[in-house]
C-alpha positions as CSV (number, residue, x, y, z in Angstrom):
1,X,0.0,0.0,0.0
2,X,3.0,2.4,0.4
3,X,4.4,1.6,-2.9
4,X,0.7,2.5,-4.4
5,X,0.6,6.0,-2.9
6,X,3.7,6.7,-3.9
7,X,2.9,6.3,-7.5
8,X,0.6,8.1,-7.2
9,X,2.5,11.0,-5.6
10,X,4.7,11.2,-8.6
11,X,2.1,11.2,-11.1
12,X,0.3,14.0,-9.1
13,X,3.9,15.8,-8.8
14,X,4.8,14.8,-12.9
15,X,1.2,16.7,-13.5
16,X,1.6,20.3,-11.2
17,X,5.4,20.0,-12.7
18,X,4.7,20.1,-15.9
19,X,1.7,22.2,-15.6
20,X,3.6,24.7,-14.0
21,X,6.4,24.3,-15.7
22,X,8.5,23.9,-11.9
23,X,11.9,22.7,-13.6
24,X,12.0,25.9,-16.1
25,X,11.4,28.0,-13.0
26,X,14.1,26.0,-10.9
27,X,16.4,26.4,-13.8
28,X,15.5,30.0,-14.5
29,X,16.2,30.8,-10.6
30,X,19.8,28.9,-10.8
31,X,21.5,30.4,-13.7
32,X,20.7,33.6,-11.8
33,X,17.8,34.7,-14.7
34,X,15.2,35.9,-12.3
35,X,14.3,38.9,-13.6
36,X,15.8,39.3,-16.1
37,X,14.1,36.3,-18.6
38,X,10.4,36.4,-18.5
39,X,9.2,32.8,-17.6
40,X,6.1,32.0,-20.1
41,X,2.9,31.3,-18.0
42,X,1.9,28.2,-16.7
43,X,-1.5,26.2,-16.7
44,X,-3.6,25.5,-13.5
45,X,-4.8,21.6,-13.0
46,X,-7.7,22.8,-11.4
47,X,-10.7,22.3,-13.9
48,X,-9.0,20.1,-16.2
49,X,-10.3,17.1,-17.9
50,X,-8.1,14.0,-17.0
51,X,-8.2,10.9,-18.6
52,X,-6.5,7.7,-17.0
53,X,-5.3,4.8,-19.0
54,X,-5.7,1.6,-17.0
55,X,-8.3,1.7,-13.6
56,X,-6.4,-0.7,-11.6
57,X,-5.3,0.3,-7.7
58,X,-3.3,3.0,-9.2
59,X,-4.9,4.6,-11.4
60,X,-8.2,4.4,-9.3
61,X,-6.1,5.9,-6.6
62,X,-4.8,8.6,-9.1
63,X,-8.4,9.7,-9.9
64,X,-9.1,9.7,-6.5
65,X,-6.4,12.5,-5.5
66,X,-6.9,14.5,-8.8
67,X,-10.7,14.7,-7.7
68,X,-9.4,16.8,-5.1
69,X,-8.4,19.4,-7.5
70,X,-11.9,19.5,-9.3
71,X,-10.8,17.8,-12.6
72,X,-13.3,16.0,-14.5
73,X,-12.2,12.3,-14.5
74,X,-12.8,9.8,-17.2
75,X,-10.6,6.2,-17.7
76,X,-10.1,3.3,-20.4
77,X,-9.1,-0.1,-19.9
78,X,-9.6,-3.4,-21.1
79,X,-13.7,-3.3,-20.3
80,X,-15.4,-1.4,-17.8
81,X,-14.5,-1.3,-14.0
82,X,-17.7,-1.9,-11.8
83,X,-18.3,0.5,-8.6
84,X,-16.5,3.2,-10.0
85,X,-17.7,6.9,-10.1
86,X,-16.2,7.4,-13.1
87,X,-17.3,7.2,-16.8
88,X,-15.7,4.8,-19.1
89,X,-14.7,5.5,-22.9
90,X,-14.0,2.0,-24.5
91,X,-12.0,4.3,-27.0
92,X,-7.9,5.3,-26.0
93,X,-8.2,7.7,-28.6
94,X,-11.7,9.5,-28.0
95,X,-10.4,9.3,-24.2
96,X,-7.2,11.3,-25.5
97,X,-9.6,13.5,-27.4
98,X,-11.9,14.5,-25.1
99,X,-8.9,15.1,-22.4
100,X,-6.2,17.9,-21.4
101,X,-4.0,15.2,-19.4
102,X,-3.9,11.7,-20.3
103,X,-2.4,9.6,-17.5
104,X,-1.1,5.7,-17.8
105,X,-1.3,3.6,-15.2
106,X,-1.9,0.5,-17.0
107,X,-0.2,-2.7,-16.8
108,X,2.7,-3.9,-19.0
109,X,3.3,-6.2,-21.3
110,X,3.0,-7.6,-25.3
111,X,-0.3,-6.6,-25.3
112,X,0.0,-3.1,-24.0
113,X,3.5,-2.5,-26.3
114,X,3.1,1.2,-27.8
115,X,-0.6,1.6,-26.9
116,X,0.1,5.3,-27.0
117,X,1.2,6.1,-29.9
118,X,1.0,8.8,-32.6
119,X,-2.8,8.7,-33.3
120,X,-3.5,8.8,-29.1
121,X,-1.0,11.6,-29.2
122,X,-2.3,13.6,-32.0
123,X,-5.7,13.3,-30.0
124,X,-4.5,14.4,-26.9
125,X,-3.2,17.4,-28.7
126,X,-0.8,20.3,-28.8
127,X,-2.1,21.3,-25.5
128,X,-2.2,18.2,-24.0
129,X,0.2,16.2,-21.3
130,X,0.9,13.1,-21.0
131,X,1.9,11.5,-18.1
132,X,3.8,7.9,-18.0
133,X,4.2,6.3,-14.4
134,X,3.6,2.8,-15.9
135,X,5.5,0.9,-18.1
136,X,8.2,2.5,-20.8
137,X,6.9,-0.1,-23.2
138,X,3.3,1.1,-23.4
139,X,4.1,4.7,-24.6
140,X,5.8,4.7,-28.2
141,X,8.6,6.9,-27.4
142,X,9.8,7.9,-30.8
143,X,6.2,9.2,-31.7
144,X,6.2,11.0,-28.5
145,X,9.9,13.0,-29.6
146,X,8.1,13.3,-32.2
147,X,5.1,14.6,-31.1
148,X,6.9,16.9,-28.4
149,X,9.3,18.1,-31.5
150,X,6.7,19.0,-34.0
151,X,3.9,20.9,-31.8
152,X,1.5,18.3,-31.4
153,X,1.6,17.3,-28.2
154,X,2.2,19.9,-25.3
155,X,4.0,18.1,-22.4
156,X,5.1,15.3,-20.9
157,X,5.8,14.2,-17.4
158,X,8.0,10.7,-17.6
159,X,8.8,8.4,-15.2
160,X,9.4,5.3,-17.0
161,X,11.3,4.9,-20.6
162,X,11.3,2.2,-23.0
163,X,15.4,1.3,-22.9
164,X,15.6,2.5,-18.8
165,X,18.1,3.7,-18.1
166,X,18.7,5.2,-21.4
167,X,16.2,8.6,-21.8
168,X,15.9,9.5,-25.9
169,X,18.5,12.7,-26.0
170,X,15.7,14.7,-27.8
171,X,14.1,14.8,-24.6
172,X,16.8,16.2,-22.0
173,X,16.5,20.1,-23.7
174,X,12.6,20.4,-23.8
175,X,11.4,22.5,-21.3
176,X,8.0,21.0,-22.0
177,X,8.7,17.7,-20.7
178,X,9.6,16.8,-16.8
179,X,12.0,13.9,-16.7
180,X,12.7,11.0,-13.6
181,X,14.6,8.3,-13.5
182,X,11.9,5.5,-12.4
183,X,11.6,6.8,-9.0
184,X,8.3,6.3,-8.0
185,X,9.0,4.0,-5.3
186,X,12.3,5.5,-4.4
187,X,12.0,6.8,-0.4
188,X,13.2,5.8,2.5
189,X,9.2,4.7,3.4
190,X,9.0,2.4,0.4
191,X,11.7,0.7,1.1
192,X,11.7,-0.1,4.6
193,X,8.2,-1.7,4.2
């Protein structure tokens, strides 16, 4: 149960980071910028629609903290989760479509190799975020660059990569992206239990 929150701790912090663009401010504050470069402005999470790939135990705890911050919550997965609040779009890509921040939580695999890829990407948009605290498998990482590169896809928040612990090069300069290196069970709590 430790393990769980903590996942979903750094998909909540992947989501305000990104958002709100934290590592260009941090950067901005350390190469002694401040006030002197005008930092662009950031979006609020607060009203936004989020879509969750995968309704197991994490991402059903991921919609749970997001609800605190008055999102509108929708999820796919495999079929339909009973005794769940939220609604269910059979569809990864009108679920990308119809949200600002597209979240996966679901589980590896063959079956789940490159799920996201350039169509879901193209749905969730040029203002759109995705945010990978899965599997590095399930999110087609060279349509992501891609994406990221070209305009068509806003942000990213990435905790996972395909070829861990290598991190695609085209990715380590974007300010629009927030990069970790697979950390989501990484404190001292975690690991004691």
């Amino acid at each position: 149960i430790v393990s769980l929150t903590i996942y979903v701790a750094i998909a909540l912090a992947l989501i305000l980071a990104t958002l709100r663009r934290v590592c260009v401010g941090d950067r901005l504050v350390r190469a002694g910028a401040w006030g002197r470069t005008a930092l662009p402005l950031a979006t609020k999470f607060t009203g936004k629609r989020l879509g969750i790939v995968g309704l197991g135990r994490i991402g059903r705890a991921v919609a749970k903290r997001a609800s605190g911050f008055d999102v509108t919550i929708a999820y796919t997965d495999r079929q339909a989760v009973a005794d769940t609040p939220y609604p269910f779009q059979p569809s990864l890509v009108a679920l990308a479509r119809e949200s600002d921040i597209l979240v996966v939580a679901a589980a590896g695999g063959p079956t789940s190799r490159h799920l996201v890829g350039r169509e879901v990407l193209d749905a969730l948009g040029p203002d759109g975020i995705l945010v990978n605290v899965a599997r590095g498998s399930i999110v087609d990482e060279a349509a992501l660059v891609d994406a990221l590169r070209e305009g068509r896809l806003g942000g990213a928040g990435l905790d996972v990569f395909e070829a861990e612990p290598r991190v695609p090069e085209a990715l380590w300069g974007m300010d629009q992206v927030v990069l970790q290196p697979h950390q989501a069970s990484a404190t001292h709590e975690t690991r004691e239990a």
